[in-house]
gemmi code that builds the backbone of each chain (N, CA, C; Angstrom):
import gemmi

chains = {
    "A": [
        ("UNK", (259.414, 267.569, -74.993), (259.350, 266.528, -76.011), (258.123, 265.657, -75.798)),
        ("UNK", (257.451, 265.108, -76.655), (256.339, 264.349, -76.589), (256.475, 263.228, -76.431)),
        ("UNK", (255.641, 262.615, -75.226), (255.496, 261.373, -74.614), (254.957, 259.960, -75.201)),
        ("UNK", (255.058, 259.277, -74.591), (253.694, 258.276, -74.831), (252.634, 258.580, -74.250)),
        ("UNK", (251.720, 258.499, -74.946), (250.336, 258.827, -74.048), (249.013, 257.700, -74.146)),
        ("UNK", (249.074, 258.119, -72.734), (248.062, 256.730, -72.171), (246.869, 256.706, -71.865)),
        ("UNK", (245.689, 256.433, -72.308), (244.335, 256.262, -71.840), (243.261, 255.628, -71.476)),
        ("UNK", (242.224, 255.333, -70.859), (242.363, 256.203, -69.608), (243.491, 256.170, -68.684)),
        ("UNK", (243.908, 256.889, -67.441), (244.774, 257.018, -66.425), (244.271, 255.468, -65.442)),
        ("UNK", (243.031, 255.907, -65.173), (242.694, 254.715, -64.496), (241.501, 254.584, -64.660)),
        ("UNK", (240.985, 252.855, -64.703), (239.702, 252.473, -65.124), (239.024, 251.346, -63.630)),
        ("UNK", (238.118, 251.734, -63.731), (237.613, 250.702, -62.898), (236.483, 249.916, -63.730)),
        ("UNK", (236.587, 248.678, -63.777), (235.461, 247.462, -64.399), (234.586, 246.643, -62.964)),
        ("UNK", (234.107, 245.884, -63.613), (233.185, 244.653, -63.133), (233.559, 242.968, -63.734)),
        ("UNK", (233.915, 242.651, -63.011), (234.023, 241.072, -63.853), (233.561, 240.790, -64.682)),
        ("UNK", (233.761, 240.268, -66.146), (233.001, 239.677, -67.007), (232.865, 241.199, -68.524)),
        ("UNK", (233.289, 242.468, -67.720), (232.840, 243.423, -68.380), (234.103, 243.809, -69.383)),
        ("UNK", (234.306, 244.629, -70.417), (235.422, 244.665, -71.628), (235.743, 245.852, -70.941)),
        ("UNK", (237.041, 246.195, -71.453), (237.730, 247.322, -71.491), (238.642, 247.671, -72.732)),
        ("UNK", (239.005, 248.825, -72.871), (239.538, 249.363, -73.716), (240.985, 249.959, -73.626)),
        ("UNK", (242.062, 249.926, -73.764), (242.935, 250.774, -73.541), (243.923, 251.546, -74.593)),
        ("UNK", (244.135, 252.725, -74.972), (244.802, 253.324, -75.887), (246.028, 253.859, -75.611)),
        ("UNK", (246.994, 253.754, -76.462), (248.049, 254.065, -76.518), (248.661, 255.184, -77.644)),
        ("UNK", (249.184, 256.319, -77.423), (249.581, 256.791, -78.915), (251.214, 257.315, -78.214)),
        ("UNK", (252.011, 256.474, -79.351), (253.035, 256.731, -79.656), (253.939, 257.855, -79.605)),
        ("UNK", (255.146, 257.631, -79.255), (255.815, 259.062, -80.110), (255.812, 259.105, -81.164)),
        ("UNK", (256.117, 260.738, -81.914), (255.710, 260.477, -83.083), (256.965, 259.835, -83.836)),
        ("UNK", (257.118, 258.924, -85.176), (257.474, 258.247, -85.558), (258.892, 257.209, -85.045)),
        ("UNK", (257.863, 257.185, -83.839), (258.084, 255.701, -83.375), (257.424, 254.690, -83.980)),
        ("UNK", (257.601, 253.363, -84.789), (257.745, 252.559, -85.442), (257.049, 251.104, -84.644)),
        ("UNK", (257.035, 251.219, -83.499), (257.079, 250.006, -82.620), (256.696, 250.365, -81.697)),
        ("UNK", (255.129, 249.352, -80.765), (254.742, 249.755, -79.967), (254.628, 248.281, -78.741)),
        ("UNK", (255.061, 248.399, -77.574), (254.645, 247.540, -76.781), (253.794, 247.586, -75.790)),
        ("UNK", (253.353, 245.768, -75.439), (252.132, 246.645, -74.362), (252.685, 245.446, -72.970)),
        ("UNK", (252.733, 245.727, -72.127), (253.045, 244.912, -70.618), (252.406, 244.964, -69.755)),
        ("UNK", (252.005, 244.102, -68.926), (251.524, 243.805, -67.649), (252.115, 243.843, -66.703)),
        ("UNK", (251.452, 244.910, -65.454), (252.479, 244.560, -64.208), (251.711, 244.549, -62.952)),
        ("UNK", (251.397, 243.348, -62.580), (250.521, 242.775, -61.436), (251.403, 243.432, -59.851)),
        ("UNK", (250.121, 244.301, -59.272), (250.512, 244.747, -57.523), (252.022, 243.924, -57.574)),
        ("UNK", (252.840, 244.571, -57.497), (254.283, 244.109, -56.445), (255.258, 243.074, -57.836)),
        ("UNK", (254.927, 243.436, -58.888), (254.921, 242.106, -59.539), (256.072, 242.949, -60.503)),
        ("UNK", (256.846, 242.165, -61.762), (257.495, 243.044, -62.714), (256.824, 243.307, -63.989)),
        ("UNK", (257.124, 243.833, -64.418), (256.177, 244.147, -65.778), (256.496, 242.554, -66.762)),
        ("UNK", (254.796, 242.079, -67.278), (255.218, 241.065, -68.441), (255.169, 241.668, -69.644)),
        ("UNK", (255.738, 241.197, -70.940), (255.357, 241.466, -72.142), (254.015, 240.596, -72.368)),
        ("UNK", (253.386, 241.243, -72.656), (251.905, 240.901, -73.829), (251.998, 240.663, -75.357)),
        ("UNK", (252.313, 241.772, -76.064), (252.292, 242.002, -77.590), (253.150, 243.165, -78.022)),
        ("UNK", (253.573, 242.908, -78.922), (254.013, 244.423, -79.890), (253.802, 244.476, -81.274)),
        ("UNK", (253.966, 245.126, -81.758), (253.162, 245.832, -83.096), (254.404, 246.765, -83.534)),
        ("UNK", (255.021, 246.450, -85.035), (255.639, 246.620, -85.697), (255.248, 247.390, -87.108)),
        ("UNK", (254.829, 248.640, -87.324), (254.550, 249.498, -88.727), (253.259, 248.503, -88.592)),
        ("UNK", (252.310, 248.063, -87.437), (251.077, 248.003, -87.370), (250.449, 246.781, -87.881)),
        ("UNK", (251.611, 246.003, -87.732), (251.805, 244.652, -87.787), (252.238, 243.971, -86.457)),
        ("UNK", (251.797, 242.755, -86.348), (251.751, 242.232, -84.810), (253.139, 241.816, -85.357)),
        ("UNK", (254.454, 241.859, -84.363), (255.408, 241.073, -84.397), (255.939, 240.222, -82.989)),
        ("UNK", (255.530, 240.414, -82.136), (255.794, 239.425, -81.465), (254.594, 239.249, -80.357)),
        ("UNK", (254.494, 237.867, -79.392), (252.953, 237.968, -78.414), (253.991, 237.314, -77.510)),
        ("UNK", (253.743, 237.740, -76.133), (254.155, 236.917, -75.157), (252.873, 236.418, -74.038)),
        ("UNK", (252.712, 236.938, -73.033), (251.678, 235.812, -72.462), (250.315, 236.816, -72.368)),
        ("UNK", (249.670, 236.958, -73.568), (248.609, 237.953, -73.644), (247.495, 236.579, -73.835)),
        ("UNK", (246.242, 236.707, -72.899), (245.373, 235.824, -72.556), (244.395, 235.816, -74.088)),
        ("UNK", (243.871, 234.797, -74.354), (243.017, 234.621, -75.143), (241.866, 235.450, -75.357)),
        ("UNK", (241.856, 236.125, -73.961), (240.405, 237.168, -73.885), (240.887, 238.280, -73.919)),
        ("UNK", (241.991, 238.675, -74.448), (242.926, 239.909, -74.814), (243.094, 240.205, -76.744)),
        ("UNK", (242.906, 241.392, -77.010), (243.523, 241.518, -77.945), (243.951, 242.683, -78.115)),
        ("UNK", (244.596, 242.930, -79.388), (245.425, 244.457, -79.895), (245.550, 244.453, -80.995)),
        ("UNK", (245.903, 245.552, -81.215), (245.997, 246.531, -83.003), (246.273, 247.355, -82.616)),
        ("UNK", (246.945, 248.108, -83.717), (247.560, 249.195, -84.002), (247.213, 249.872, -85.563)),
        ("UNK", (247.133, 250.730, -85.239), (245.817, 251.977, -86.274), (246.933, 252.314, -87.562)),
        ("UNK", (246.266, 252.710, -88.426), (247.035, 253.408, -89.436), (247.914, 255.044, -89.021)),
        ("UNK", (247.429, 255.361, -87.921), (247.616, 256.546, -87.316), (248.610, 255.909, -86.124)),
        ("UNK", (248.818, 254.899, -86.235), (249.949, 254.027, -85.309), (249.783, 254.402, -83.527)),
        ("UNK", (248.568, 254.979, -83.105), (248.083, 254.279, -81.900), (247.439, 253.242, -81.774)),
        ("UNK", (247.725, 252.514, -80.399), (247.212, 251.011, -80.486), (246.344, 250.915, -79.409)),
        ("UNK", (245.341, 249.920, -79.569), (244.805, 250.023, -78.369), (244.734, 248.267, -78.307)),
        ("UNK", (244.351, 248.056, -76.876), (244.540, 246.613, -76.302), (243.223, 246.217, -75.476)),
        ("UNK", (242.027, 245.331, -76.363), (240.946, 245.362, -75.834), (240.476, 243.981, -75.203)),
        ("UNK", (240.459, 244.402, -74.117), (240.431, 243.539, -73.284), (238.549, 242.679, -72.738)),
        ("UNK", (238.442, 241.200, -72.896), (236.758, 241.089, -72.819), (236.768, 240.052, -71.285)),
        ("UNK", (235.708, 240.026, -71.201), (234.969, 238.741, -69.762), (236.174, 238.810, -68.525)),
        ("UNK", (236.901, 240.651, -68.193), (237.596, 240.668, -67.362), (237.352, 240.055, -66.050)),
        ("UNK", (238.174, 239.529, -65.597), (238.635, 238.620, -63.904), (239.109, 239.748, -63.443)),
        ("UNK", (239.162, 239.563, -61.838), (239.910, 239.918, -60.870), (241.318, 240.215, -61.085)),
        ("UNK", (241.830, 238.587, -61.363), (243.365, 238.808, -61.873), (243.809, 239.649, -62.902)),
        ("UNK", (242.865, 240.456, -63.812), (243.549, 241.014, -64.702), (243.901, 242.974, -63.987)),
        ("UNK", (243.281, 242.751, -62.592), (243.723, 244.100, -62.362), (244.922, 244.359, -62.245)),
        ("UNK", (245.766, 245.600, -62.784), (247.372, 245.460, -62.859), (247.439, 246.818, -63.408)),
        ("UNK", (248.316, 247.430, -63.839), (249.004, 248.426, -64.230), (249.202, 248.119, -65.754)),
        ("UNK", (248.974, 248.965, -66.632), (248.822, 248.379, -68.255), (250.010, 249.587, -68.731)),
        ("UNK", (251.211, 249.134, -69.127), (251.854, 250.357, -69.939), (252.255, 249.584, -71.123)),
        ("UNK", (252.189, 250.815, -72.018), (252.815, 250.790, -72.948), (253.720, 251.103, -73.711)),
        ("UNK", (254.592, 251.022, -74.696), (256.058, 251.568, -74.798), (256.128, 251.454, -75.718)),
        ("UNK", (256.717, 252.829, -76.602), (257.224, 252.584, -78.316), (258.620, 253.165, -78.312)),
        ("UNK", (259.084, 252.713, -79.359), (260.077, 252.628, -80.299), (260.908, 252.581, -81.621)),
        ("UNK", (261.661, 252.264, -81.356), (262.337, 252.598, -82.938), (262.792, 251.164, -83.037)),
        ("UNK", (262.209, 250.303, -84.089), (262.619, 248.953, -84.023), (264.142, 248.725, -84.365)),
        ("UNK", (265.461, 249.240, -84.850), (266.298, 249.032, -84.578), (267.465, 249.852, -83.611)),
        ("UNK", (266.332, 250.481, -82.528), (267.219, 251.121, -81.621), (267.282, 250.073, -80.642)),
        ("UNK", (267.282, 249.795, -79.265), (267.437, 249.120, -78.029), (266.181, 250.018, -77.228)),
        ("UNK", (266.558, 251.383, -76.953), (265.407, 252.114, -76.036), (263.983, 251.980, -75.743)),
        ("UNK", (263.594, 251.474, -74.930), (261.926, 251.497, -75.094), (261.109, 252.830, -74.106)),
        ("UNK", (259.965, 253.447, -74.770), (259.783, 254.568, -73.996), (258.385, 254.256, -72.889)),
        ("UNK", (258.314, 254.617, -72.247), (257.195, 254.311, -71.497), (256.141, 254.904, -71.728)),
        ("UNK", (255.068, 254.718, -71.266), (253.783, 255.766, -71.282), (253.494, 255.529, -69.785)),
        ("UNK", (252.755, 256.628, -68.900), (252.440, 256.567, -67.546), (251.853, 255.397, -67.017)),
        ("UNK", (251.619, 254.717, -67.610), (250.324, 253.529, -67.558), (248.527, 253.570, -67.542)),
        ("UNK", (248.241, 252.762, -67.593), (246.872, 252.686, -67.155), (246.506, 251.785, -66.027)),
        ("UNK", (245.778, 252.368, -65.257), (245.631, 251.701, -63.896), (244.150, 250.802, -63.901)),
        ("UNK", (243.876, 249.586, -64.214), (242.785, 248.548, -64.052), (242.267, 248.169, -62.967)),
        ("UNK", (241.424, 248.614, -62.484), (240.499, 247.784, -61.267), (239.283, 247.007, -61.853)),
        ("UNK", (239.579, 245.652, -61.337), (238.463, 244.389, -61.442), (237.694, 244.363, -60.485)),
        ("UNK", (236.178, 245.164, -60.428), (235.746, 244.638, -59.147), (234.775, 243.183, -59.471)),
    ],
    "B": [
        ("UNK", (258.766, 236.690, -62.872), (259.763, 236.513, -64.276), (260.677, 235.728, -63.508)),
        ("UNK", (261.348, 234.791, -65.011), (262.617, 233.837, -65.071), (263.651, 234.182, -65.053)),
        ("UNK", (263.627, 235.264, -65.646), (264.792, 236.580, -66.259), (264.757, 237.711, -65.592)),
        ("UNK", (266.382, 237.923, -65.341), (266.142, 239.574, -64.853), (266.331, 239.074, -63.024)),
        ("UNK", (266.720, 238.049, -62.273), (266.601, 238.326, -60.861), (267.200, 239.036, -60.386)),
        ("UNK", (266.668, 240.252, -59.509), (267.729, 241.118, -58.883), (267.811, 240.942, -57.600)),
        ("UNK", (269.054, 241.108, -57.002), (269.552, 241.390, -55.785), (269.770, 242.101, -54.681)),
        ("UNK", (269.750, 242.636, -53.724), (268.302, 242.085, -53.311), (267.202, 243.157, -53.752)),
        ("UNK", (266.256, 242.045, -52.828), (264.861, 242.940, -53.268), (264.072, 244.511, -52.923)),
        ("UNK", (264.680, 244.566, -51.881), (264.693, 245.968, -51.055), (266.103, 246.450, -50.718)),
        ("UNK", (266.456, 247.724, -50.695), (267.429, 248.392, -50.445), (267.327, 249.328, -49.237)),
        ("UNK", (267.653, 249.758, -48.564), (267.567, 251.208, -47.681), (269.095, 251.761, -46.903)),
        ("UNK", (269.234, 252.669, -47.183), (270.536, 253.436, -47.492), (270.462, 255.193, -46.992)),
        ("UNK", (271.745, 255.854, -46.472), (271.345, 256.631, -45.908), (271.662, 257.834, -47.164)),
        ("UNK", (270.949, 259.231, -47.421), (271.864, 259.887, -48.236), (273.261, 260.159, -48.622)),
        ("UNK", (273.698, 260.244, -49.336), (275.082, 260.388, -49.880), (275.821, 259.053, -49.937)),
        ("UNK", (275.100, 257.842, -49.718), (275.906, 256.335, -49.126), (275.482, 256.290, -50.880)),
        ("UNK", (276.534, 255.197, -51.207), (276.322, 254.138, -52.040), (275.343, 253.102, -52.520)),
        ("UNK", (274.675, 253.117, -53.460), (273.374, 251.709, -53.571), (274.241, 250.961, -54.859)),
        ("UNK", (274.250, 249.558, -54.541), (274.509, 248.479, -55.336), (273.429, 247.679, -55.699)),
        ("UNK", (272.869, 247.732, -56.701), (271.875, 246.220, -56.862), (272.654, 245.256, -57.972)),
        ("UNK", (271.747, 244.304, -57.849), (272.522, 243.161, -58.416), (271.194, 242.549, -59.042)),
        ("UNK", (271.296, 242.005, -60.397), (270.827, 241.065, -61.501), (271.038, 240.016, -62.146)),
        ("UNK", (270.417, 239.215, -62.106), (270.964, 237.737, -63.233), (269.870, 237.514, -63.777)),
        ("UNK", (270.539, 236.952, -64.902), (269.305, 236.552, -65.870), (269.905, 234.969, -66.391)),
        ("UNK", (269.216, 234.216, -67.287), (269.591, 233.104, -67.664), (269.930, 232.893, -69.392)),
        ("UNK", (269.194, 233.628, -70.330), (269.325, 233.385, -71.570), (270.417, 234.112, -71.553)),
        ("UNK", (270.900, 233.646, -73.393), (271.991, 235.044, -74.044), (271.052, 236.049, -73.784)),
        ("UNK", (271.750, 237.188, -74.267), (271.093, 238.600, -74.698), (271.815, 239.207, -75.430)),
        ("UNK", (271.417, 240.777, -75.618), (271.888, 241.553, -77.221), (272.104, 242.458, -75.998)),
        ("UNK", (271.275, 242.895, -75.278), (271.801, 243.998, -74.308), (271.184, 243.974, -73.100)),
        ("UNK", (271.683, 244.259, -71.784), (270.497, 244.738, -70.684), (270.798, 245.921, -70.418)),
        ("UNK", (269.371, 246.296, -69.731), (269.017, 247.775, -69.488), (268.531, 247.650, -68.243)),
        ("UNK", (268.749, 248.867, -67.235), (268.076, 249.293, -66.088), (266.993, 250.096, -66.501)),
        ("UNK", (265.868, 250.124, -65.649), (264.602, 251.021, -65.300), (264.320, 251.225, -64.264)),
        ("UNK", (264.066, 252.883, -64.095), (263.699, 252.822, -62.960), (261.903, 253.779, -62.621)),
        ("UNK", (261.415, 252.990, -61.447), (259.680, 253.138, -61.781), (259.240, 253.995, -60.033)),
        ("UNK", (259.181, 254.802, -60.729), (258.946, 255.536, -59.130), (257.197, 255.345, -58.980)),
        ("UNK", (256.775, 254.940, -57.394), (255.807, 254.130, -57.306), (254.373, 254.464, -58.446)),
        ("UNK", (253.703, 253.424, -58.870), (253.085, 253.441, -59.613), (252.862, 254.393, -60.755)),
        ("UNK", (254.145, 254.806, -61.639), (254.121, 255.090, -62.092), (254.985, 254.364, -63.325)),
        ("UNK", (255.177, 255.196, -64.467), (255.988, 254.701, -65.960), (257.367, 254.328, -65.210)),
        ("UNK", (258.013, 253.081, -66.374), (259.375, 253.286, -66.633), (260.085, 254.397, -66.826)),
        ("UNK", (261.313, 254.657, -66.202), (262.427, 255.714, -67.113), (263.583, 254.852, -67.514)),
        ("UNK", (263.742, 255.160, -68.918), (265.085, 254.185, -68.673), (266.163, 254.781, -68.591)),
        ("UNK", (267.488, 254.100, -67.979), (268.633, 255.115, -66.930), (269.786, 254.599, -67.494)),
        ("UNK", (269.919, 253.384, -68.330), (271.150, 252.935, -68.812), (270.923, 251.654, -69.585)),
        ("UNK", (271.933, 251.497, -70.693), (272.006, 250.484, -71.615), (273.408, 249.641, -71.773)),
        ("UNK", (273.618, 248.350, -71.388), (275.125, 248.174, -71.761), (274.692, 246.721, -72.484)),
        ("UNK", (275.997, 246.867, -73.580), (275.361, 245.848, -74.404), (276.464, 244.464, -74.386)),
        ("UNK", (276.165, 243.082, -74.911), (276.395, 242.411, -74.712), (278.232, 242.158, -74.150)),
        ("UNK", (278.632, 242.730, -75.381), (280.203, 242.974, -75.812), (280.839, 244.054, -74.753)),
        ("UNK", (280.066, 244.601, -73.621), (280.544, 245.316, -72.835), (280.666, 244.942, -71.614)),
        ("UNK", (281.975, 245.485, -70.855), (281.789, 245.048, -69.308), (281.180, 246.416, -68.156)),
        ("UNK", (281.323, 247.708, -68.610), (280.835, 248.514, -67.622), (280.865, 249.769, -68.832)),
        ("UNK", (279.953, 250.598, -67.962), (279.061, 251.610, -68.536), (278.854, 252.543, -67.438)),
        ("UNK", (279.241, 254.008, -68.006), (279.193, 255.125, -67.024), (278.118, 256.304, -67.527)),
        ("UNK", (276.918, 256.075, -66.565), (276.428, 257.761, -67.018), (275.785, 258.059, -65.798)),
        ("UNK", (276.800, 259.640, -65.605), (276.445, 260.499, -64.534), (276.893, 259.403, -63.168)),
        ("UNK", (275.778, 259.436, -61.777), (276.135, 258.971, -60.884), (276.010, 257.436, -60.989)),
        ("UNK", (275.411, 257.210, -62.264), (275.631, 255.540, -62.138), (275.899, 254.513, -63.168)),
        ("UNK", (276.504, 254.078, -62.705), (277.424, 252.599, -63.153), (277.404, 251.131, -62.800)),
        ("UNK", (277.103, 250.772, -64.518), (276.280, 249.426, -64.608), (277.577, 248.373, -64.942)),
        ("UNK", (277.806, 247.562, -64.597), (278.712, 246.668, -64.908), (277.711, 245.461, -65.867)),
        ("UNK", (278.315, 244.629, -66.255), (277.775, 243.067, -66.849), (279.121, 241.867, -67.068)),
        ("UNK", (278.989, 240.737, -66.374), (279.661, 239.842, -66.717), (278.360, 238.656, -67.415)),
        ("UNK", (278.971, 238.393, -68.697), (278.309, 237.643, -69.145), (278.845, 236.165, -69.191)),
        ("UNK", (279.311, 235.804, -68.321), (279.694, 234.644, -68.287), (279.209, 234.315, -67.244)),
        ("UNK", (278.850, 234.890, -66.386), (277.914, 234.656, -64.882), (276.743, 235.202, -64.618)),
        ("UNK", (276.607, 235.670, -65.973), (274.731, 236.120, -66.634), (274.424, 236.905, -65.470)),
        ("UNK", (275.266, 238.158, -65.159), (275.043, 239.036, -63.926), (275.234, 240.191, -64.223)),
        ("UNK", (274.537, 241.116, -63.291), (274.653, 242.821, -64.123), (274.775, 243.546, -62.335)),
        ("UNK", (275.198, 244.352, -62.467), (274.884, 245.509, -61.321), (275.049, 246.604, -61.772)),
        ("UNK", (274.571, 247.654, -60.795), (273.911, 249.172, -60.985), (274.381, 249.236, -59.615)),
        ("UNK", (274.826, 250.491, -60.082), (275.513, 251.151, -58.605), (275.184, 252.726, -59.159)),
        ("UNK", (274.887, 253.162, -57.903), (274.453, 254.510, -57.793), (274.872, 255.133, -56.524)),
        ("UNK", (276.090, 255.981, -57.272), (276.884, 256.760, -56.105), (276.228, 258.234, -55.515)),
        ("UNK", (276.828, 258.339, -54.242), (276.189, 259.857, -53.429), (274.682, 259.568, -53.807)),
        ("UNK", (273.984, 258.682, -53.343), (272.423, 258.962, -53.704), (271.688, 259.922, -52.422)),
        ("UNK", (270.896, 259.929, -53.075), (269.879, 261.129, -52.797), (268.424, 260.758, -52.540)),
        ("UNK", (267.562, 261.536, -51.676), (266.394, 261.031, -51.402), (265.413, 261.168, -52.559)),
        ("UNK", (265.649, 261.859, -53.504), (265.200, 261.492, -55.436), (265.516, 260.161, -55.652)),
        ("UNK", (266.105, 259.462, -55.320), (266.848, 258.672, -55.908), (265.430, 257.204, -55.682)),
        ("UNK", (264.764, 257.809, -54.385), (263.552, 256.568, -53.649), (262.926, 256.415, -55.022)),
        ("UNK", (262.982, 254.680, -55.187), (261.858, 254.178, -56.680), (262.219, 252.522, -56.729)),
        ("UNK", (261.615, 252.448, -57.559), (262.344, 250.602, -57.449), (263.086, 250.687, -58.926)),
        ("UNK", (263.683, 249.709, -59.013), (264.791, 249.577, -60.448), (264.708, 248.460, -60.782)),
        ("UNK", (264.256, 248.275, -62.319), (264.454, 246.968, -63.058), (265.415, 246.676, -63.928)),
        ("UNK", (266.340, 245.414, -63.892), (266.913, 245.183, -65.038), (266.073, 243.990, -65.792)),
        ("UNK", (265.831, 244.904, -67.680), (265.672, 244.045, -68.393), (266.484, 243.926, -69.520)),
        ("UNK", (266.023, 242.112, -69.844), (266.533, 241.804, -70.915), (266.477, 241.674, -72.488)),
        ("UNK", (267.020, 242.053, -73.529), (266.755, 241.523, -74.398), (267.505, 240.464, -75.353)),
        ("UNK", (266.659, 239.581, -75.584), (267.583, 238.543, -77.090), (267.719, 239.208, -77.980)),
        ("UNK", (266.840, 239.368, -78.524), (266.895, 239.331, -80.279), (268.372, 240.150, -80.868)),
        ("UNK", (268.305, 240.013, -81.837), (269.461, 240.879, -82.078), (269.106, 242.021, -82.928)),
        ("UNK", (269.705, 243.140, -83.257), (269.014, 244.273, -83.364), (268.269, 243.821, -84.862)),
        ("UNK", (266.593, 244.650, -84.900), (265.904, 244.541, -85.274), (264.598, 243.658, -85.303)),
        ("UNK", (264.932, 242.414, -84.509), (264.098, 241.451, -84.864), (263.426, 241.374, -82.936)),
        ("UNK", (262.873, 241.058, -83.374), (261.746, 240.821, -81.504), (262.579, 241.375, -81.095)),
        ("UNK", (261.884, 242.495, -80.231), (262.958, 243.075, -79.487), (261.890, 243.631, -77.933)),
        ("UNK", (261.437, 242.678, -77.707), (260.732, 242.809, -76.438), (261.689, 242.395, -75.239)),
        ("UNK", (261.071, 243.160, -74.137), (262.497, 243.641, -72.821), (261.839, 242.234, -71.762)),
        ("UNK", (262.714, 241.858, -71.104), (261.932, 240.618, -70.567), (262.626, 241.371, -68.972)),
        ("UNK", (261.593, 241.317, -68.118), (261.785, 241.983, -67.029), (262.372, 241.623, -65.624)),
        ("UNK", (263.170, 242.178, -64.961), (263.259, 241.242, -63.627), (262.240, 241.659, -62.618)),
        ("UNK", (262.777, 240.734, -61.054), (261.686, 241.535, -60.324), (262.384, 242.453, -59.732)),
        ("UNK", (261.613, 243.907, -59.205), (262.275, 245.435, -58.725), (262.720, 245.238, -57.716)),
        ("UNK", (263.897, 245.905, -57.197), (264.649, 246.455, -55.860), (263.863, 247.784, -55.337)),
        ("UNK", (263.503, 247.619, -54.609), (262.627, 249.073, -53.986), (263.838, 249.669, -53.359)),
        ("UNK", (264.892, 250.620, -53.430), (265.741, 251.054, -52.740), (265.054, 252.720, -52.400)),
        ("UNK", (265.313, 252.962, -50.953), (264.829, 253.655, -50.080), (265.966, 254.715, -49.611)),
        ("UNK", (266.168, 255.774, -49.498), (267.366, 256.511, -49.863), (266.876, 257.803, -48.815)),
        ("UNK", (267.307, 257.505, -47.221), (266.650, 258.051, -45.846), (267.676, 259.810, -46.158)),
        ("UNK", (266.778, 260.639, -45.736), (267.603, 261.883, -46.025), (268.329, 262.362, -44.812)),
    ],
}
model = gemmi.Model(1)
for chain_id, residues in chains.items():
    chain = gemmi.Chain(chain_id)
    for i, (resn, *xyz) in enumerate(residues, 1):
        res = gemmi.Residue()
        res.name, res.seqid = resn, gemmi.SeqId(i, " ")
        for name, pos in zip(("N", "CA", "C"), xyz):
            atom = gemmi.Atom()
            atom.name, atom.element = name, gemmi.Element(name[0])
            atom.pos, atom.b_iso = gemmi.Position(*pos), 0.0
            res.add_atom(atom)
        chain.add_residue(res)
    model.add_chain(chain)
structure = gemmi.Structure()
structure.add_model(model)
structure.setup_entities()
């Protein structure tokens, strides 16, 4: 059965430098989330995207943003990266009136 | 996170023994769910029990919830050295359809010696 799929696997940056991260869905999954999960830390919510509409933001930094495509992968582009933003980036879709959320492997961020 | 504390934070247990973790959270919710994240890798999710429920059975494990003491446990019987990963319980409010983002606790690393 088809996954979430995540890209890149792992990225390495430079402070100050943007990144990119993509997400594509299962297919008609409806709802996509994106979370943060800092070394040792639990995953936060960031954003989700609803039929490619933002519907909810939780603590996604000002130098963060996201969309979601007509083709309903999303990507989460990230600018003037810090240190602190190195973390584990997954993302997860769904069916907005199921409960289940699916994972994608993550993406792995290094800030040097 | 505010939400989602689990109990304790590390586990280690011998094969075939019993693992209990334990969760609290503070808001209502619509349902909580366990995950479990074998190291640096994705979520799987392993169980759902929803507000109106007190316990939930699939396969070797069984999630209880008292919501009056905003507490959940996961018990995972005869475990197995597969079993090594950490486990999250999250939460959600909303009620079905509307925000339905999982608010996370922090993981139990349980360690499962063969």
């Amino acid at each position: 059965a088809a996954g979430v799929i995540q890209s890149p696997r792992h990225l390495i940056k430079e402070k100050r430098e943007t990144a990119t991260l993509k997400c594509y869905p299962i297919p008609r999954h409806d709802t996509v989330y994106w979370y943060q999960q800092g070394p040792g830390q639990d995953p936060q919510f960031l954003i989700s995207f609803y039929e490619k509409m933002q519907s909810d933001k939780g603590s996604i930094p000002d130098r963060f943003s996201a969309q979601q495509f007509s083709d309903y992968h999303s990507e989460l582009n990230m600018s003037s990266l810090e240190l602190g933003d190195s973390a584990l980036y997954f993302c997860a879709s769904g069916i907005r009136f199921e409960n289940i959320q699916y994972f994608g492997a993550g993406t792995r961020l290094s800030v040097l | 996170s505010q939400q989602g504390e689990e109990d304790p934070q590390a586990l280690s247990i011998q094969e075939g023994e019993n693992a209990t973790m334990n969760c609290s959270y503070k808001t209502s919710i619509n349902n909580l769910q366990w995950y479990r994240q074998n190291s640096g890798r994705g979520l799987v999710h392993l169980i759902l029990i929803r507000s109106n429920e007190r316990e939930k059975h699939s396969g070797r494990l069984r999630v209880t919830l008292d919501t009056s003491k905003k507490s959940s446990s996961l018990l995972i019987t005869a475990s197995r050295a597969a079993d090594t990963a950490s486990y999250f319980c999250a939460t959600r409010s909303g009620y079905t359809g509307a925000n339905s983002k999982l608010t996370f606790g922090k993981g139990i690393t349980l360690s499962v010696r063969p």
